[in-house]
N, C-alpha and C positions, 0 to 999 in steps of 0.2 A: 504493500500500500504506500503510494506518492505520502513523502513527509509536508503537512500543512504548513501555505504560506500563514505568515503574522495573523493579515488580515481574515483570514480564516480561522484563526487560532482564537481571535478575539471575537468573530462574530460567533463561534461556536460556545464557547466560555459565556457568553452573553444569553444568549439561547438557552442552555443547559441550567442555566441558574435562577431561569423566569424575568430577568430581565426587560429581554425582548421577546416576539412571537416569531414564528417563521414567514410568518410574510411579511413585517417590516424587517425582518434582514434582506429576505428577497430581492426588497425594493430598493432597502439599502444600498444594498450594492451593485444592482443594475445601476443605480446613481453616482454610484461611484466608479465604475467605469463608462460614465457615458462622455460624450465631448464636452458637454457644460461644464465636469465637475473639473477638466482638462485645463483650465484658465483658474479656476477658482484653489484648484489642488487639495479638498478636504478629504482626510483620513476616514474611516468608518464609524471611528468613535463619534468628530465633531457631525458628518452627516445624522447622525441616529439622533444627537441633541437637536443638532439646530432645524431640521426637516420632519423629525418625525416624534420632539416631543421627549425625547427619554429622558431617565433620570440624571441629571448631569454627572451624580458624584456616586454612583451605583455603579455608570460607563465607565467614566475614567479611574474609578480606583482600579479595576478590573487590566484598563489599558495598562493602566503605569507598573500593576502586578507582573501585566506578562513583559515589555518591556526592560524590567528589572528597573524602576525607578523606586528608590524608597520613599516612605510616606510619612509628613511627621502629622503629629497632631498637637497644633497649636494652645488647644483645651489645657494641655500637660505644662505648653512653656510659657513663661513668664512676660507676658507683654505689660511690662511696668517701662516709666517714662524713658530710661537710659534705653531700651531697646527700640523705643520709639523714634528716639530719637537718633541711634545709631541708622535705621530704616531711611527716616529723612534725607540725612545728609548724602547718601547714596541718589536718592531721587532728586531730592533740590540739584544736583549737579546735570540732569538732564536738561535738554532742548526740548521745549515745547511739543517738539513732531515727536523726540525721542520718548518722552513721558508719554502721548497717545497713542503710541504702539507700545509702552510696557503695559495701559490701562486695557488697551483689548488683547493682549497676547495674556492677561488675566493675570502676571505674574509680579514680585516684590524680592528686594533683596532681604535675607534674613537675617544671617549671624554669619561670622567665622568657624567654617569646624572647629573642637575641640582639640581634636588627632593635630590635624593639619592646621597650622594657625592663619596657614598665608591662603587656605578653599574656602572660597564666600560660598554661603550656604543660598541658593536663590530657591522660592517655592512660588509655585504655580498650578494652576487647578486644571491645567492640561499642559503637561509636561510632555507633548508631540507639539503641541505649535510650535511652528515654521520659522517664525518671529522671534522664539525666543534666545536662540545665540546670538541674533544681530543685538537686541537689546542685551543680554549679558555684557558682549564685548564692550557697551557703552559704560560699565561699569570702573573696566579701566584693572581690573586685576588678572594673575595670570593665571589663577587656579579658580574653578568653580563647578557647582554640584547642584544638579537642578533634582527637586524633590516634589511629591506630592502632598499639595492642602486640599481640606474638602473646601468648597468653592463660596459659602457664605463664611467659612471662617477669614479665607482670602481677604473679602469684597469687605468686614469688618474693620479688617486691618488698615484696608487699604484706603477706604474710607477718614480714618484718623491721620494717614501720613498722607495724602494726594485725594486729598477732597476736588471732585466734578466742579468746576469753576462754571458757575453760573455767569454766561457772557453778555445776562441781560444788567445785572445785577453789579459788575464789575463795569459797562459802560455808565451806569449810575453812578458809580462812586467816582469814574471819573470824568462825568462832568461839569462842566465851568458853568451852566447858565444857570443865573440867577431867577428862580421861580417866584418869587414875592409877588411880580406885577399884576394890579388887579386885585390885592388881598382885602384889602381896607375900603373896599367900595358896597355900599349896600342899595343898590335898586331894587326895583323890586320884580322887573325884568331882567333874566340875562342876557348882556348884551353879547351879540356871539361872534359880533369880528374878535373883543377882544377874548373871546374864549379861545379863538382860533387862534392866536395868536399864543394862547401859554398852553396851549394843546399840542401848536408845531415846533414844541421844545420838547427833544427827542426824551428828554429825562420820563415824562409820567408812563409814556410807550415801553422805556425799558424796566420802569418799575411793574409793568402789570404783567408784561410776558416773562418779566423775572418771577412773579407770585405763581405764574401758572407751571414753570420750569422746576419752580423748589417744591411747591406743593407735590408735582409728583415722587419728584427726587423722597421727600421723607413720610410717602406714602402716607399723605393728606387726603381724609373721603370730601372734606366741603372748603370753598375758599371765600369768608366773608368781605364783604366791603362795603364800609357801612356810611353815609356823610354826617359831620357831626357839627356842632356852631365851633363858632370862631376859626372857621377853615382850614379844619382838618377832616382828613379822614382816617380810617381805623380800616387795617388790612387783618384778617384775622385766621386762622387756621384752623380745623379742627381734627385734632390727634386725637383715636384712640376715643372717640365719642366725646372731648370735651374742647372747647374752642380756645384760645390762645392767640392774643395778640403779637402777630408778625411785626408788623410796624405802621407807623402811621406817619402820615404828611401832612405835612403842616406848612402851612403858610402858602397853600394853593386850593385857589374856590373849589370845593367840592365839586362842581357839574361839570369842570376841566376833568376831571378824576374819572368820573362815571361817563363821560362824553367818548373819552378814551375807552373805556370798555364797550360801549354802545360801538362805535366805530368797525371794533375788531370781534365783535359777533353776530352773526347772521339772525337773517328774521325780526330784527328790533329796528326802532325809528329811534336816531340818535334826539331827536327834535319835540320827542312825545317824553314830558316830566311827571302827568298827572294821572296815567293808568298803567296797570301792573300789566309788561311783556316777557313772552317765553323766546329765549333762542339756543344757539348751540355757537359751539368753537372746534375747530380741529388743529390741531398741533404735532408736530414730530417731534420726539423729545427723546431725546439718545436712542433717536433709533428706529422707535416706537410710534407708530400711528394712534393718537390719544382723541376721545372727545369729552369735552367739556357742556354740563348742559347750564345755561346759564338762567336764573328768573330773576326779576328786576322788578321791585313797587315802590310806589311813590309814598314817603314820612314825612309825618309832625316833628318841629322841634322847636325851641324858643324863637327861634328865626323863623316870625313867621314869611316875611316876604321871599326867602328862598324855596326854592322847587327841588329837597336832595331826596334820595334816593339810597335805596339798599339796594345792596345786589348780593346772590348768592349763587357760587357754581361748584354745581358737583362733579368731579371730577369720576369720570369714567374710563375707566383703566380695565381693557380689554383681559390684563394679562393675571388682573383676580378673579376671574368669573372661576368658578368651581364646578369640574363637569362629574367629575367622581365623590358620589353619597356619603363613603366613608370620610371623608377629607372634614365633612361638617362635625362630626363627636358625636352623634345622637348615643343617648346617655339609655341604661337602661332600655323599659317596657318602649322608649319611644320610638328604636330601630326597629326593633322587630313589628311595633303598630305600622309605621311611615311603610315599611319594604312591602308588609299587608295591600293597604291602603292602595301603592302605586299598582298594585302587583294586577288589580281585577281590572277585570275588560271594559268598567264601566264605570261611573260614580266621580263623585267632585272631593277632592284634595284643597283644604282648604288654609292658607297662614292667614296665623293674627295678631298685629303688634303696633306700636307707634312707627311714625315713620325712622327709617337709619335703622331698623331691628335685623336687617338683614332678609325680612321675606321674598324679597328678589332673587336675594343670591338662593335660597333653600330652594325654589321652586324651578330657577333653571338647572340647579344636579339634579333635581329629581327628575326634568322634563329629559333630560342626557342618558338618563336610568331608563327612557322608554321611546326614545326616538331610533327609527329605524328608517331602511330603504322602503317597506313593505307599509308605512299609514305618512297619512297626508297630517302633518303636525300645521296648525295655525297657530297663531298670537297676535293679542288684540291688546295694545301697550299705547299709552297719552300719556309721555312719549318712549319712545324705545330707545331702553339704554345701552344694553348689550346686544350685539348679534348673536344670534344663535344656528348653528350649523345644522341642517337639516329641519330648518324649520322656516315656514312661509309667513315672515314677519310685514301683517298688515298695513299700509302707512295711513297713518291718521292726517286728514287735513282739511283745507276749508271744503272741499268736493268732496270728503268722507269722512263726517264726523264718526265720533265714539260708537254713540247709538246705533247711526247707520250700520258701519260694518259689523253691529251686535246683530241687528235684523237679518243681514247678507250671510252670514258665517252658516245660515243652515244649510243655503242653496250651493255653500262651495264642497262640499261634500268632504269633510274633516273628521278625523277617527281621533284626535286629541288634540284639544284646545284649549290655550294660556288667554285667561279674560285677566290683564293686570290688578282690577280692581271691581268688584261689587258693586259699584260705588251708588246704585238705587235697585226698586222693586224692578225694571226694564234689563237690566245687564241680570238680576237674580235668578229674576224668571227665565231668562233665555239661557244661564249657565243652570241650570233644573232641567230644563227641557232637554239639552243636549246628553245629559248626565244621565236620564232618564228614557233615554232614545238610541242608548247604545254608547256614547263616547266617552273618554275616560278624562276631565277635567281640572284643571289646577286656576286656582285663584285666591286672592287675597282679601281680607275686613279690616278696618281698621277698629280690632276691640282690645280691652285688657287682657282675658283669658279666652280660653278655649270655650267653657259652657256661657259667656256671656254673646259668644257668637250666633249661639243659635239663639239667645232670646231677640238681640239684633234683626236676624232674617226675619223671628216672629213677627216682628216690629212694622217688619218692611210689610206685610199682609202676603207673604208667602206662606200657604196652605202648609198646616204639621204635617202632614201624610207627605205631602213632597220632600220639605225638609228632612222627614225619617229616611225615605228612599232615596234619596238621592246623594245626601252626603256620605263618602266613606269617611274620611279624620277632620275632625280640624286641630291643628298643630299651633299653638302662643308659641310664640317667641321673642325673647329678650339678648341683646348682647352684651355681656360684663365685660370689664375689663379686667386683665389678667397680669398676675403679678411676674414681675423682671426674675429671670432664672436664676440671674449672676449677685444678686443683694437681695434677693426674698430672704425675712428667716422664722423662725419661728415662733409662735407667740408666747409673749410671761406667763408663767404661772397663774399672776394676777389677772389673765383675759379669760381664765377659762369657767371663772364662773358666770360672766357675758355669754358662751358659748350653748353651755348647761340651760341657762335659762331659753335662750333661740330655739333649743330644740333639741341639741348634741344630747346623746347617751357618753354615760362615763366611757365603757366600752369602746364606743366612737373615738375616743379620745383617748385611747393605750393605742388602738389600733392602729391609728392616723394623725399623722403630724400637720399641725395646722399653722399656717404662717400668717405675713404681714407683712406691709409694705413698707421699703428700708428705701432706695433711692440711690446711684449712685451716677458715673457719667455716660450707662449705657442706656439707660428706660428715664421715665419721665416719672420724677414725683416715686419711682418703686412700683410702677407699671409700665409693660408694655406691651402693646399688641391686644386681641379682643378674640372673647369666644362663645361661642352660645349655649341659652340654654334651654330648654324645652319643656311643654307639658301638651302631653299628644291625646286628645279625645278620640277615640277609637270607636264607631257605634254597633256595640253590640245588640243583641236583640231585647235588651232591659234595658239600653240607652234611648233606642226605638221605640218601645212602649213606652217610655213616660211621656214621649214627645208626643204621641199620639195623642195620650191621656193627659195632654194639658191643657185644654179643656180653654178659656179664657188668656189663660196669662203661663208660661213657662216659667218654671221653678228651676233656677238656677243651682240652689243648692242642693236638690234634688238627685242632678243632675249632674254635681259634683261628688257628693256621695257614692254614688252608683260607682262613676267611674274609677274612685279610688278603690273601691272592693273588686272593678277588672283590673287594676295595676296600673293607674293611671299616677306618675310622678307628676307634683305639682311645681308651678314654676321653682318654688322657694326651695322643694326637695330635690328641683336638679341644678339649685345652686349649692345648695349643702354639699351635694357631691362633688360638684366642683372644688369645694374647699378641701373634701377629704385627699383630691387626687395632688393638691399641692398648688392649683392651678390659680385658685382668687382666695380671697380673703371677706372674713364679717361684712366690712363695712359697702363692700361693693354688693354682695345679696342682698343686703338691709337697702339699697340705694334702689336694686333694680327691681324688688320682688315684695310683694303684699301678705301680709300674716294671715296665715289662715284660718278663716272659722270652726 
């Protein structure tokens, strides 16, 4: 038997491991020997990431194993400031172009062997790019050893020694013109040559496309901008579900500020101050195809004769959507209800939560969990924020309202359909009918819980008997925020009689170490990053019966009852767990979740 080339050696290893499947190697590699990849020259590892999706550091540790590159793990070594800064000065000594090919050839200088004093130690999260000897040699030493890091511990690092220069942000700081003009004047019209005039001073331009460039950069879901008196305005962020002043300008009229956003997003009238509009923005941002959706209303504030304005843009970032169910945590009884739920040929799947809870994201993995070649998927979204593959996204507009395409969706003959929102008896009734007529449906309420949903539809004069038949789950959900891995710790003595009272069993608490939030300079405040949590209404056939038999008015509690004797976790019970797994803390369930009666 012919001894196997590399590339075979590594798609095989990939394959064997579950890695990959057999027909993305397949394809893999027809791509890689085809003439395209001929000019491009990508190995089979970077093909498998960059084309088809693989796990970055699942690939390449696998490459670098057979390769014979060694691996460190940063976790183990000591990234205190002398090493940080030993990092820098290796990099401060590159040229601009030389720094942007060490930043996409993914690599960093690290330390001097120990053995060998005079081998710089370089790591890289794919230690096959092409790039990375020319960038060593810019090092300037005569011995070196390229090793492998997993690929966020890299982009950690490297973040802290050669931070992405925001180019919108650094033309800010360096310019000369003086924005004052016009500050001190109060008409009670804006007069708009001279707006145009401090509007074509490139500074507010680079301050807004600089908000829209960091906000992605430090994975921002909203970007406020708010106008306030005495002419300023307040640019604000919001991390991790709570908002945070980025910066504010001062000493430039507000409606130059928001004139400039009006400008550079579509669908709005720069020249309309007094009613609330929808638009959108698109951007390339390292890389990345981004869309921003933006809404705009008109505010009161001491000033009465000025016309400012809010504006708010959420940032839609193609490259969070969640196509795979597990990736979400469903905790407990609520996997195995939701996988239920999707699983039947028929009936409405239902989230419920304020808005920012994340119901969006849960119902496009769930819609990913059942889209196939073989049914016609619709969605009927005001406005659509993600694309979704494999599915026939309606466009909403003045020639097809909401309603409308509600009415249309029966005659386009669809086997599952995404209605974004309930939002009357009209959209209720047609997502019943459909549910009710064979198709398998996903949509969202804005309620507290799960059993306050059905009294909700009650509400809307949709028929019990529909209601019973027609929904399979509805699913509450809340996002906490979750505590920083590197400074969580665990809590006093003195917390745990707080805990005892909440609800913990002593037991609970030998079992499961419960922390709290400490802070240092990786997370914000001793938080970071967000995770959800659930309480999944399941309707069984005594869920079904009360609903029938409720006669005048549904019994919420009732209804709650019920479902906690079929295994129903309540919001609050699947934040406790939360806490047991080490993941949040007291004070964020106490923030996001209601005591139970």
């Amino acid at each position: 038997m012919p001894e196997l080339d590399i590339t075979d050696k590594i798609g095989y290893t990939l394959l064997k491991k579950g890695i990959i499947d057999f027909e993305t190697l397949e394809k893999s590699l027809k791509l890689k020997d085809s003439d395209d990849n001929k000019k491009n020259r990508k190995n089979l590892g970077q093909i498998l990431v960059s084309e088809f999706g693989a796990d970055h550091d699942a690939v390449f540790r696998e490459v670098a194993n057979l390769y014979a590159f060694r691996e460190l793990y940063l976790a183990d070594e000591k990234i205190d400031d002398p090493r940080i800064a030993f990092v820098k000065k290796f990099v401060d000594q590159l040229s601009d172009q030389q720094r942007e090919m060490m930043s996409m050839a993914k690599m960093l200088p690290f330390k001097y062997d120990e053995r060998q004093t005079d081998k710089l130690i370089i790591i890289a999260a794919d230690p096959t790019d092409r790039n990375l000897p020319v960038v060593a040699r810019s090092f300037n030493v005569k011995k070196y050893e390229i090793c492998y890091v997993r690929l966020k511990e890299l982009q950690n690092l490297m973040e802290k020694v050669a931070p992405k220069q925001n180019e919108f942000l650094k033309l800010l700081q360096d310019e000369k013109v003086n924005i004052d003009e016009g500050a001190g004047k109060d008409d009670s019209e804006v007069n708009e040559d001279e707006l145009n005039a401090e509007i074509n001073k490139s500074a507010l331009v680079n301050l807004f496309e600089g908000a829209l460039v960091e906000a992605v950069r430090r994975d921002i879901s909203d970007i406020h901008i708010v106008a306030a008196e005495g002419n300023k305005t307040n640019f604000m962020f919001r991390l991790d579900g709570n908002l945070q002043v980025w910066h504010c300008q001062e000493n430039t009229v507000p409606e130059a500020v928001l004139a400039v956003v009006k400008d550079r997003t579509k669908n709005v009238d720069r020249f309309e101050r007094e009613m609330s509009q929808d638009g959108f923005i698109q951007r390339v941002v390292d890389g990345h195809q981004l869309r921003f959706r933006v809404s705009i209303m008109p505010i009161v504030t001491t000033e009465f004769k000025h016309k400012f304005e809010s504006v708010v843009i959420r940032v839609l970032d193609d490259r969070k959507v969640i196509t795979d169910l597990e990736k979400l945590g469903l905790q407990g009884p609520a996997r195995g209800f939701f996988y239920k739920a999707i699983g039947k040929p028929q009936g409405i799947i239902i989230l419920t939560g304020p808005t920012g809870s994340g119901k969006s994201t849960t119902l496009i993995a769930a819609l990913y969990q059942v889209i196939d070649p073989t049914v016609n998927v619709l969605t009927i979204e005001e406005p659509v924020e993600y694309i979704i593959k494999g599915a026939r996204q309606l466009k909403i507009g003045p020639k097809m309202s909401f309603e409308q395409s509600i009415r249309g969706i029966l005659r386009h003959d669809p086997d599952i359909v995404l209605v974004g929102e309930m939002r009357d008896k009209i959209t209720a009734e047609t997502a019943i009918k459909l549910a009710n007529t064979g198709h398998l449906v996903f949509s969202t309420l804005h309620t507290n819980d799960a059993p306050s949903a059905v009294a909700r539809l009650y509400k809307m004069g949709i028929e019990p008997f529909l209601i019973a038949y027609a929904i399979n789950i509805i699913v509450a959900q809340r996002l906490i925020r979750t505590l920083c891995k590197v400074c969580k710790q665990p809590i006093d003595d003195g917390d745990k009689e707080d805990l005892l009272k909440f609800g913990f069993t002593e037991d609970d608490l030998k079992e499961h170490t419960i922390y709290k939030p400490n802070g240092c300079d990786k997370c914000n405040g001793g938080w970071k990053g967000r995770a959800a949590i659930h309480e999944a209404l399941y309707f069984t056939k005594a869920i079904k019966d009360i609903i029938l038999n409720a006669g005048d008015k549904v019994d919420e509690n009732q209804i709650r009852e019920q479902a906690a004797k079929d295994g129903m976790w309540t919001l609050r019970r699947s934040g406790m767990e939360r806490m047991k797994e080490g993941m949040t803390a007291l004070e964020e369930v106490l923030a996001s979740t209601v005591e139970e009666e």
